[in-house]
Every structure is written in C-alpha cells, then in structure tokens.
PLY file of the C-alpha trace (Angstrom):
ply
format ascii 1.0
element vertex 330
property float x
property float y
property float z
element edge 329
property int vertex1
property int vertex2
end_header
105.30 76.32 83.61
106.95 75.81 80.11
106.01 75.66 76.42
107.76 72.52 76.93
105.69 70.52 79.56
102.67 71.99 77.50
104.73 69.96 74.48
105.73 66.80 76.68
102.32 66.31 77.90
100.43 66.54 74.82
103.27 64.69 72.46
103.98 67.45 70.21
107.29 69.86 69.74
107.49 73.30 71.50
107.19 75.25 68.55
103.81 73.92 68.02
102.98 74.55 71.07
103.87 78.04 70.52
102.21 78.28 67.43
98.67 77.43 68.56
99.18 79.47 72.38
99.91 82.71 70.23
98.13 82.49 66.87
94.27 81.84 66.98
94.38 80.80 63.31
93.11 77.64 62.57
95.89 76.95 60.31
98.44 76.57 62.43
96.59 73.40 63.91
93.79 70.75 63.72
90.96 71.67 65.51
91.28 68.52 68.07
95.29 69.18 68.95
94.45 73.05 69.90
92.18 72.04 71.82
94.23 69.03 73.48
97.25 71.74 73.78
94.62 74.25 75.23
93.43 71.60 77.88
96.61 71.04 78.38
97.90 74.88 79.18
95.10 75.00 81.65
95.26 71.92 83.55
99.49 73.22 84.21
98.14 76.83 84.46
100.29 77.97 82.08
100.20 81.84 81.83
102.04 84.11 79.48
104.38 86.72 80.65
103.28 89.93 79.79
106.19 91.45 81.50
108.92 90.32 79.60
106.51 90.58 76.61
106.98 94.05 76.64
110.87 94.14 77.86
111.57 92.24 74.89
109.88 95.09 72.59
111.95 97.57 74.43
109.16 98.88 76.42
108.64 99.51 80.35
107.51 96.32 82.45
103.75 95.04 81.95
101.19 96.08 84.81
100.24 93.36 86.77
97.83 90.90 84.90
93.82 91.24 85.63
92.54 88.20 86.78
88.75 87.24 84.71
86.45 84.97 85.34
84.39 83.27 82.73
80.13 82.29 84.11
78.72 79.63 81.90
75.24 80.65 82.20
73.48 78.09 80.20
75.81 74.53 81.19
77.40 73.69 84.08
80.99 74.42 81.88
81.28 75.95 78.56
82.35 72.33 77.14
78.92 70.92 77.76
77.64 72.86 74.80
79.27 72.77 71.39
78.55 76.55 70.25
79.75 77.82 74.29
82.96 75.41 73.76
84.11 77.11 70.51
82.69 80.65 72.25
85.73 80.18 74.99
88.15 79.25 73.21
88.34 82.18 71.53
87.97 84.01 74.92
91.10 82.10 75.91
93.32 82.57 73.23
92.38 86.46 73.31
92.84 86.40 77.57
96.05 85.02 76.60
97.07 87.13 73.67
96.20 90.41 76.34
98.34 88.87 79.31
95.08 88.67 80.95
94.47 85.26 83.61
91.87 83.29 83.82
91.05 83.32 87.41
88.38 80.10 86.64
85.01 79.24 85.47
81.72 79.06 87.60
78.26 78.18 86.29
75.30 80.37 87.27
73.61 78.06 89.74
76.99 78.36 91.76
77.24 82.19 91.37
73.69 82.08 92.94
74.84 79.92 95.35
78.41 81.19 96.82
78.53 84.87 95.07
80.89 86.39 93.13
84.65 85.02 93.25
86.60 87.74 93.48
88.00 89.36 90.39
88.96 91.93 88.18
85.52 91.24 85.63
83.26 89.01 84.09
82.43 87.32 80.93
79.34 85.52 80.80
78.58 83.18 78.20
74.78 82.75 77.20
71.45 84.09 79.32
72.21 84.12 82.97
69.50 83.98 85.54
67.62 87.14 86.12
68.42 86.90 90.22
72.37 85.93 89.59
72.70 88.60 87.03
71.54 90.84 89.71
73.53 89.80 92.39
76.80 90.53 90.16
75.28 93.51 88.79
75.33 94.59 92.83
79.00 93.32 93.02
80.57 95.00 89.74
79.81 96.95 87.09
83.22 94.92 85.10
80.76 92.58 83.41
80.56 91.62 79.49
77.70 89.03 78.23
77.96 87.41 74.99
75.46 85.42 73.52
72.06 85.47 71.44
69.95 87.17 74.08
69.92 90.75 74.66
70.07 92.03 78.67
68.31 95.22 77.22
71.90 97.20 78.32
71.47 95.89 82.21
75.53 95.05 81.35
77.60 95.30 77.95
77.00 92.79 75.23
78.67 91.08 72.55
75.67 89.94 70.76
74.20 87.91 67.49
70.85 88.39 67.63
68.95 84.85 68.18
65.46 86.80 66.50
67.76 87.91 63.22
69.11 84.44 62.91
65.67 82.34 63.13
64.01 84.85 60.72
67.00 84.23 58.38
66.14 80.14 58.70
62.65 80.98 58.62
63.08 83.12 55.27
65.12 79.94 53.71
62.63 77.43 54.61
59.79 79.40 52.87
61.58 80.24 50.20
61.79 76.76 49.37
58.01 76.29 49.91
57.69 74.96 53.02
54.59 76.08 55.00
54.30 73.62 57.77
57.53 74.08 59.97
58.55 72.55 63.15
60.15 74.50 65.94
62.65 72.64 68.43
63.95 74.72 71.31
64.01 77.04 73.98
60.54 78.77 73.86
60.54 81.40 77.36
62.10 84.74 76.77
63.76 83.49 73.82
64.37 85.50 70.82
64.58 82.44 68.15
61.16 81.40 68.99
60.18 84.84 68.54
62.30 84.69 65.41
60.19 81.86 64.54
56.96 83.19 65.22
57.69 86.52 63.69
58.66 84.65 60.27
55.02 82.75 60.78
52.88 86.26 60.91
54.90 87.90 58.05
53.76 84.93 55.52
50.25 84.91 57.28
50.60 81.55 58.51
49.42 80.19 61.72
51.50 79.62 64.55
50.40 75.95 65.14
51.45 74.83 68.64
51.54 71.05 67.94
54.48 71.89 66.05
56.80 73.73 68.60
58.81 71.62 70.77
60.05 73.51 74.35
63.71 71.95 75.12
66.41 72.25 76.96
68.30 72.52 73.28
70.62 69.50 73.94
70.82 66.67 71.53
68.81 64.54 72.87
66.61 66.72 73.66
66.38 67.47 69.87
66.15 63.64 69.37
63.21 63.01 71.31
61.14 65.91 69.81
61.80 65.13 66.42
60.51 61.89 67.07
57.58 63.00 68.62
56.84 65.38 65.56
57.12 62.25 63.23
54.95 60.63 65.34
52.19 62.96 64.82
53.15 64.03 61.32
51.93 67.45 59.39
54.98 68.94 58.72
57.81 69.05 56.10
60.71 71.10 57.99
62.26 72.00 61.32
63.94 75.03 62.42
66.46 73.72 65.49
67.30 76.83 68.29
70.75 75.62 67.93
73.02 73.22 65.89
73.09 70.93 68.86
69.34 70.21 69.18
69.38 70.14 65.03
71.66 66.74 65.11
70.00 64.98 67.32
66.98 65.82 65.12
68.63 64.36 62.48
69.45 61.28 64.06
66.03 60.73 65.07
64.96 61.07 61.39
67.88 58.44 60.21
66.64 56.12 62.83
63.33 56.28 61.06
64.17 56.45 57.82
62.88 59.67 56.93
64.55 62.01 54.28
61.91 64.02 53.31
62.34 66.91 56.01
64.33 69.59 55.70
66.31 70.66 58.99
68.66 73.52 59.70
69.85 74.91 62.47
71.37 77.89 64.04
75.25 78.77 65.57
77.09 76.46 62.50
79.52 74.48 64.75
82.32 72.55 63.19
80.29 69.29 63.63
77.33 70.72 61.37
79.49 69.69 58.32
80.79 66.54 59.38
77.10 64.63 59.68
75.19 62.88 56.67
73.10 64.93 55.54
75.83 67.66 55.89
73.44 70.57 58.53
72.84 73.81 57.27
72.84 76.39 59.51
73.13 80.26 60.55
76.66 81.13 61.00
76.81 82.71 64.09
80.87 84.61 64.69
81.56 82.95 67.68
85.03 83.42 67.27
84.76 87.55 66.35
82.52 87.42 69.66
84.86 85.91 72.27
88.07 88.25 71.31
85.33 91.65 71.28
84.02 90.76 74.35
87.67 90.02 75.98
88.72 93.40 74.47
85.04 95.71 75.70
85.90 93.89 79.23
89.08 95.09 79.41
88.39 98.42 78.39
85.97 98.88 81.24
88.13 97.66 83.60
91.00 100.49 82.69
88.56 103.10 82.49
88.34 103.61 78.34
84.01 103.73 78.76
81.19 104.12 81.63
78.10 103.71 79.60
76.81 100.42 78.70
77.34 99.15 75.30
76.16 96.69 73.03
78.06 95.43 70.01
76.10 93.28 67.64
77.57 90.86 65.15
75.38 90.32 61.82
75.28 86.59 61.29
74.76 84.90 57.53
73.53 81.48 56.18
75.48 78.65 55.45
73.58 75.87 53.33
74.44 72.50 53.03
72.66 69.04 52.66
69.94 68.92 55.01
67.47 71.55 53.28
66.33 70.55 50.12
62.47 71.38 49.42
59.44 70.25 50.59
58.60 67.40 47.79
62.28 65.54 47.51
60.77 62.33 48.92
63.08 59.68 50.56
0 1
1 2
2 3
3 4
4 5
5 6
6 7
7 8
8 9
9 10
10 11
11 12
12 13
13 14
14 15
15 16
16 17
17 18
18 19
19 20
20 21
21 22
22 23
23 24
24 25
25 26
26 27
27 28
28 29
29 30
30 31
31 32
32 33
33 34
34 35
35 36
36 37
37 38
38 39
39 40
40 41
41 42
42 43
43 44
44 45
45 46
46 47
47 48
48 49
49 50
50 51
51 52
52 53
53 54
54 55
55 56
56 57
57 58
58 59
59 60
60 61
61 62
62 63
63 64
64 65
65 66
66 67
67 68
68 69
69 70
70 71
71 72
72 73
73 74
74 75
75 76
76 77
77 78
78 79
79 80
80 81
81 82
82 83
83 84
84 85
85 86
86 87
87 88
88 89
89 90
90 91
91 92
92 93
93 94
94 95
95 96
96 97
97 98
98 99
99 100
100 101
101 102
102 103
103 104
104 105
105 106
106 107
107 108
108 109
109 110
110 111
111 112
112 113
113 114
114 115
115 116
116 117
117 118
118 119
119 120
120 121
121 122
122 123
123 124
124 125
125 126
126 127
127 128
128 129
129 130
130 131
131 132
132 133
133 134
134 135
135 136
136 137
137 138
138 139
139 140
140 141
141 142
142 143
143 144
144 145
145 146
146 147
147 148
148 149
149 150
150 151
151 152
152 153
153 154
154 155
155 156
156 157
157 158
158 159
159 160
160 161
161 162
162 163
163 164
164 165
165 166
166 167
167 168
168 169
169 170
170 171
171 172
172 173
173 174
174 175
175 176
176 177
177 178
178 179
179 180
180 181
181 182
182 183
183 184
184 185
185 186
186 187
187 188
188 189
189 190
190 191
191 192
192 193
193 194
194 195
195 196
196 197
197 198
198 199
199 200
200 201
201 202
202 203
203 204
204 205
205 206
206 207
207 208
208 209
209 210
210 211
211 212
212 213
213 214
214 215
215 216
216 217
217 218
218 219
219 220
220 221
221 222
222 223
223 224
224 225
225 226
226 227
227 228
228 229
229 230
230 231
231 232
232 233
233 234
234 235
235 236
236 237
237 238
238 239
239 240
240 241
241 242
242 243
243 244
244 245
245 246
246 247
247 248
248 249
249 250
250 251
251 252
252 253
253 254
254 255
255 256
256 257
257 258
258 259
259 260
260 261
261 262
262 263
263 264
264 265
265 266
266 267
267 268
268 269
269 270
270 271
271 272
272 273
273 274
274 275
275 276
276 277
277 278
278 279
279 280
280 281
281 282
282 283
283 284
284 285
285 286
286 287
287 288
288 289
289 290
290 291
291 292
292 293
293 294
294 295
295 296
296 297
297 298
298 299
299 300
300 301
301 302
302 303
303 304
304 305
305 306
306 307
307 308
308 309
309 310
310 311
311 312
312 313
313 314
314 315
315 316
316 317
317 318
318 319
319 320
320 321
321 322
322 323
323 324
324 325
325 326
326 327
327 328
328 329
C-alpha cells in the first residue's frame, strides 16, 4: 500500500502524507487531518518498510518487524476516550517510526474472553482487570502499561501518577480558598480519589461523602453528577478524575446557569481549551508516554532488560478559565 492511496483517499498530496506518517510534530498538520491520514493508513494497513529503510542508509537489511498489540483496558477502543485516543496515537506514530506493526487492538473484556492474540508484546492503555492482567502475565512477560495507575511492578510502566496530579488540583483549588470541593470520578482503587482525599486531610478538612460522585468518568457521566451536586448545593468547586467527566460538568452548569463554581480537571486534552469557560487542567504527557512505552516494550522484547521497570512522567498545571475563586458570582 502507497503514500499515495493514503493521499487519494484522504484528498491530500503525498508529501503530506509523508510528512504526518514520519514526523509526530504537530506542525506539520492540523490535529483533525493526522488523524484522518492516520485512520486512513490503518484502515489500508499501510506499514513502513524498515528494510529498505536501512538499505537506503547503507546498512544491512532490517530484521523482520515485531508484530504489537495495543489492550484498551478502560474502553472498548482507545477512541472512546479522549485522553486514550491522543495516548495511541503517539503509540502509532512511534510503532511506525521503529518499523514495528500493529498486529490490532483488543479491549480487556475480550482478552478475558478469547486470551491473548498472539504476538511479539503488549501495550496496555489504562488499568486492566486484575484476572486479564493475570492471564497475560501467564502468557508473556513482553508487556508495557501506561496510564495513571500503578501495577505495583506486576509488569513495566509508563506512568503519571493519578495521586500527584489530583493533589496538584487539590493544592490550586485551596489556594484559591475553596474549602467545600466536589469530587467526580472513579472512586475504587483509584489514585485521584486518593489524591483527593489526601489533599482533604493535609488542610484538616473533612472528607464529606455527599460531595464525591463514583463514575464511570465519561461525559455524561460527569453531566449527571454535576447536576446532582447543584441539586443539593454546599459546594463552590469540583475536581473532575479526567478532562472528559470535567466537560460534561461544565455543560451541566451552563444548562443551569451557574458560573460561580470553579472546575478543573485532569489529562488536558486538546478539547479542554476549545470550551467556554476555557478547562483548566493537569497536563498529563500523553504524548512523551506513548513513544517511552513503545521504546521500554521493545527493549524487552530484544533482550536490553529482565527486571521490571517503572518510568514516571511528572505532570504540571495548566490554568485557564474555569477556576476563578470561590466568591466570583455569576
């Protein structure tokens, strides 16, 4: 398959094309064509040739291309989540920068379900089930997790920790003076609650449960609590597990009018500055993370380290329109 059905398909010239398949700077494209010239490479299965890669830069013929296969852990497919979406792209571009192949992408409930496909190694994106993890723990040892959520070195792990980037929220919100904040999110074995609650103890303040909100971190999700919290009032903020649940907080609040709580939210996805009010958020490298974890995979798989390891990212706030003080009013 060509850079030029990749070009035909999409509507755009081969050098573009080109551009975007071997340079993961955002420069070189919007965000929306990459990932229409992405979709694209995929649905031809396009691969690079590694081989004449190397030929070309006088060296000896490639060895023959290690075939991956991505587990979304959390969604049934990375795309289903904005923060998981951006997460494997970046795995893509670096699979494809390597001369690595994407064998495919399973979620976790099928991994429990059929097994292991059969591949070279693993990337799994988010938390996967404790019994699934297991079984391909049993299979392999060629695994890399990347995510928010440590495995406690049961695997190697690109992570951010979810804890450091709640407390980081946390720390903004009181610094502004809030003192009665809303928590929307994932609650069990989750290190942004804990996060949460850690932030809470440190400032001597009571972990109120009327004010935490157990989803399933979607948008609606996020939508529906925040209008339960208004509902029942006593609060002036909301910390949001991710950037996802945090927008559909925000449209609940614009539904009812409300400007006078602060929101932020955690993973900064490109959306978070596109909304009115404009989210802040925790920057979480989800870029940096995909190509490490692409790179630590591969360097199991050829033998460069037995022990687990566990690379952690530091992550860093990013403050926009949505987090303005306690006493702003409407």
């Amino acid at each position: 398959m060509s850079l030029k059905e990749i070009a035909r398909l999409v509507g755009v010239s081969p050098s573009t094309v080109s551009r975007v398949l071997n340079n993961s700077s955002s420069n070189c494209a919007s965000e929306e064509l990459r990932r229409r010239i992405w979709a694209a490479a995929n649905s031809l299965e396009y691969r690079p040739n590694p081989a004449a890669r190397q030929l070309r830069k006088g060296g000896a013929a490639a060895p023959r291309s290690l075939q991956l296969v991505v587990v979304a852990a959390r969604f049934a497919t990375p795309e289903a989540d904005p923060f998981f979406a951006q997460l494997f792209r970046s795995v893509e571009e670096e699979l494809f920068a390597s001369g690595a192949l994407l064998h495919g992408v399973i979620s976790s409930a099928e991994l429990q379900q059929q097994g292991p496909p059969e591949a070279d190694g693993y990337l799994l994106l988010g938390r996967c089930p404790s019994e699934a993890l297991k079984s391909l723990c049993r299979h392999t040892e060629n695994i890399v997790g990347i995510g928010r959520n440590s495995t406690d070195f049961r695997i190697d792990e690109i992570i951010c920790s979810g804890q450091q980037a709640a407390l980081l929220a946390m720390e903004h919100l009181l610094s502004l003076g809030h003192r009665r904040i809303a928590y929307i999110g994932g609650c069990s074995y989750e290190e942004r609650f804990i996060g949460y609650y850690e932030a809470l103890r440190h400032h001597s303040l009571p972990l109120d449960q009327h004010l935490v909100q157990d989803t399933d971190q979607t948008g609606s999700s996020g939508r529906a609590a925040m209008a339960r919290l208004l509902e029942q009032g006593g609060f002036t903020a909301a910390l949001c597990a991710n950037d996802a649940t945090a927008l559909g907080a925000l449209e609940a609040l614009a539904e009812a009018g409300r400007a006078d709580v602060d929101v932020i939210g955690i993973d900064n996805i490109a959306a978070a500055e596109r909304v009115t009010p404009a989210l802040s958020s925790v920057h979480i490298p989800k870029e940096e993370m995909g190509r490490a974890a692409v790179k630590l995979l591969l360097d199991r798989i050829r033998g460069g380290h037995r022990e687990h390891v566990r690379m952690e990212f530091p992550c860093r706030l990013v403050l926009r329109a949505s987090c303005k003080g306690p006493h702003s009013g409407k």
